[in-house]
C-alpha positions in Angstrom: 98.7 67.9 107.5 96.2 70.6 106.4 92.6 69.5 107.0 90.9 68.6 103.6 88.0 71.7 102.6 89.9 74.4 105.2 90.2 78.0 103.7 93.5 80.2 105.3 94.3 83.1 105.4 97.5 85.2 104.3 98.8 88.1 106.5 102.0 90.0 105.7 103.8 92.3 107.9 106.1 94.6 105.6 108.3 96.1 108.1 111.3 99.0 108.1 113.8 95.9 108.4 112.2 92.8 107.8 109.0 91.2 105.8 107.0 88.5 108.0 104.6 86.3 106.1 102.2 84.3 107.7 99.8 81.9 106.6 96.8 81.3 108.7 93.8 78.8 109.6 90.2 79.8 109.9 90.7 80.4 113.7 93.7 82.6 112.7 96.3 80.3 114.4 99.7 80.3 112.2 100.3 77.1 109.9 103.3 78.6 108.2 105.3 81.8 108.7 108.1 83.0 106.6 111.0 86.0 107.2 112.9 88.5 105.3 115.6 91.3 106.3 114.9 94.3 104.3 118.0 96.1 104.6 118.1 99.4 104.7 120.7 101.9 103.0 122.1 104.7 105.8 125.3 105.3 103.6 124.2 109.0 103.7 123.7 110.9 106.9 120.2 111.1 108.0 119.0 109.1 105.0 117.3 105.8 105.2 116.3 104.5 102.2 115.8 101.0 100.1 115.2 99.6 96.8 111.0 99.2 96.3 112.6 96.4 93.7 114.1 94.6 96.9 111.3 95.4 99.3 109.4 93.3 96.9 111.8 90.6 96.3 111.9 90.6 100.3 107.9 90.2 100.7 107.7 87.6 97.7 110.4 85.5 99.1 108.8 85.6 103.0 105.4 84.7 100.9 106.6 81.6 99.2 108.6 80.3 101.9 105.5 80.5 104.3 103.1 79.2 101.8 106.0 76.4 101.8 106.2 75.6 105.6 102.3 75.5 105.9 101.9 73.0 103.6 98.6 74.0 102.4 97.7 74.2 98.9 97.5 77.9 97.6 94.1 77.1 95.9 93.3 77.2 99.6 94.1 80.1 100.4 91.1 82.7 100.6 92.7 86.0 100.5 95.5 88.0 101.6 96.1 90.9 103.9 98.8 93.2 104.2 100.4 95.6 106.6 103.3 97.9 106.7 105.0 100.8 108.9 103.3 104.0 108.6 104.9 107.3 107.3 108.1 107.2 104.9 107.6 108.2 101.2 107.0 105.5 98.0 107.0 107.5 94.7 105.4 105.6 91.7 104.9 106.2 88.0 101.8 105.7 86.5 102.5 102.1 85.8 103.5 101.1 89.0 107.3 101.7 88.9 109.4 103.1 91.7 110.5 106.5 91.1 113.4 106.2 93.0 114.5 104.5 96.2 111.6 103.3 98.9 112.3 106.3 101.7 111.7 104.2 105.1 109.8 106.3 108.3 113.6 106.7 110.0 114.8 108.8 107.8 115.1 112.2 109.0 117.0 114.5 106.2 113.8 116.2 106.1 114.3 117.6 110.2 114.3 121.3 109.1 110.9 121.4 107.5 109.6 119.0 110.2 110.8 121.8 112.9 109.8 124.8 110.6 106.1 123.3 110.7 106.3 122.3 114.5 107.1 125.7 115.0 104.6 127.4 112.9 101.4 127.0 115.5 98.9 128.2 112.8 99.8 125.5 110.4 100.1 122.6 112.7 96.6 123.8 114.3 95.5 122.8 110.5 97.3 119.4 109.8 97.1 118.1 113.9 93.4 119.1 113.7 92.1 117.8 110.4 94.7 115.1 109.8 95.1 113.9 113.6 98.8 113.6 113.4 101.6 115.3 114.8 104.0 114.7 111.6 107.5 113.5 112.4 110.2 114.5 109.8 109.8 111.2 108.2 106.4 112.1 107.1 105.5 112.3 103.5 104.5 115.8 103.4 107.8 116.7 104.9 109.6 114.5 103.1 108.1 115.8 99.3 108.9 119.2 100.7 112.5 118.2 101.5 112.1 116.8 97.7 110.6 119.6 95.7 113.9 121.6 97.3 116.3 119.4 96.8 115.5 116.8 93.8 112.0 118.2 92.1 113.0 116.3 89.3 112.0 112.9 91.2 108.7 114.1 91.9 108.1 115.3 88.4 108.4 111.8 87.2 106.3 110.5 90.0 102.4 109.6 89.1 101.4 108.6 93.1 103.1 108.7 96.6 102.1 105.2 98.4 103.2 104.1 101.8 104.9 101.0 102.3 102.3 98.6 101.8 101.2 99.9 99.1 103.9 99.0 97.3 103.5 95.6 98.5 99.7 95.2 97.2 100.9 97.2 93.9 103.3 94.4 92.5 100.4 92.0 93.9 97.5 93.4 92.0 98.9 96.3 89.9 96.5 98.5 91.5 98.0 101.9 93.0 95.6 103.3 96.2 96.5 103.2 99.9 94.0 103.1 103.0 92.1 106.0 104.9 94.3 104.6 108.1 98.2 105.1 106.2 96.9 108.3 104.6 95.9 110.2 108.1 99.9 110.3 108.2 99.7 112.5 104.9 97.2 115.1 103.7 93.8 113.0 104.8 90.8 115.0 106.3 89.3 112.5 108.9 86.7 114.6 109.2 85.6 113.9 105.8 88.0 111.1 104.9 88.8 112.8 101.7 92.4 114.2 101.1 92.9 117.9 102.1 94.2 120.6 99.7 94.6 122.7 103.0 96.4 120.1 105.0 98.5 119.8 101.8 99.0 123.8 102.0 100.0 124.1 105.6 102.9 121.6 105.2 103.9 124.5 102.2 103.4 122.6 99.4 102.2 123.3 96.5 98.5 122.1 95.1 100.5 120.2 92.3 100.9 117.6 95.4 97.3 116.6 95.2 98.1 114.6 91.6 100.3 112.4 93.9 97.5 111.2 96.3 96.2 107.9 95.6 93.2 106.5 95.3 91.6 105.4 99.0 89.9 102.5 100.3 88.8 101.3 104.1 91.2 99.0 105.7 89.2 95.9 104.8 88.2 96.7 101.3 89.4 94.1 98.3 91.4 96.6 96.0 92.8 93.6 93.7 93.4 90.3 93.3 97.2 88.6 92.9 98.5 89.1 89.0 100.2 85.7 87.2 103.6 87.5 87.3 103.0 87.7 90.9 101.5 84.2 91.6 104.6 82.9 90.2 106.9 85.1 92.4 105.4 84.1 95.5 103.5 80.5 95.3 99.9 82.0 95.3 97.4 81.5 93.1 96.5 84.1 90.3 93.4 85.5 91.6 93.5 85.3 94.8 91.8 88.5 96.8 94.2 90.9 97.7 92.7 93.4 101.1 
């Protein structure tokens, strides 16, 4: 049984196939953990993409069911932290719906502009040495370029691009901003930990991009606390801190 006056702590792990949720103590030894697959859609070659709808449904249901097995009582627990893969593309509208499908980090229908830029030693010299990434073609900056060609209609509707848990923390809290760690894998100058209209030029997009970027915070920051709609999705409490 929980011990009477002990705070705990929420982590969850938002995966390319599967949401772990884990609830734990104030020595950060699991009390409660909780699972779900996140499938991912391959029907098309080289694509690899998901519903941001399900991904959710996925986290809030790995939530609940940890909360559940821990036995705790939510008022208990102090805040929770969340995690995700890196690179992949999350389009958003200005109120925090998907525009379109979640595009996971293995999709690689974006190869040709990922080789183009590999190629192109002037331009990788720019995002390898402000961003510190080598960008894989499941990188959001090849991935909107892949976009603008092919469906530029989706990123007119778009408001942000996010990473994947971003997403996660946005049906939390309702806030839309990502972290200075997820956003090195995009257009962020570490040097100045401010997002880069020339990192955003060298992958040959346009400065229209720069509307997309999201606000940014430092890995530990509080960016919201968890809505009602959410609370009752997932077991928590409204209000609970959301880092």
């Amino acid at each position: 049984m929980p011990a009477p006056g002990t705070r705990y702590l929420l982590g969850v792990d938002v995966g390319q196939t599967a949401v772990k949720a884990v609830v734990h103590d104030e020595s950060l030894r699991p009390v409660g953990v909780g699972r779900r697959s996140s499938p991912v859609d391959r029907e098309v070659p080289r694509f690899a993409e998901r519903s941001q709808d399900a991904l959710w449904e996925a986290a809030a249901g790995a939530i609940s069911e940890a909360i559940a097995a821990s036995g705790v009582d939510p008022a208990s627990i102090a805040a929770v932290g969340i995690t995700g893969h890196g690179d992949g593309l999350h389009l958003v509208s200005a109120d925090g719906a998907p525009v379109g499908p979640a595009i996971t980090a293995m999709d690689s229908r974006a190869h040709v502009e990922a080789a183009e830029l590999a190629a192109d030693d002037g331009r990788m010299r720019v995002v390898l040495g402000r961003s510190g990434q080598e960008p894989t073609p499941g990188a959001a900056g090849n991935l909107l370029r892949w976009l603008l060609e092919h469906d530029p209609e989706r990123v007119a509707r778009a408001d942000a691009m996010l990473f994947c848990k971003d997403v996660i923390r946005l049906r939390l809290t309702g806030v839309v901003a990502t972290d200075y760690s997820d956003a090195t894998a995009s257009f962020l100058d570490t040097a100045t930990a401010q997002w880069s209209p020339e990192i955003v030029e060298a992958y040959g997009l346009p400065d229209s991009v720069m509307r997309l970027l999201p606000p940014l915070h430092a890995s530990g920051d509080v960016v919201g606390a968890v809505l009602p709609a959410a609370a009752a999705a997932t077991g928590l409490m409204a209000g609970t801190p959301v880092i």
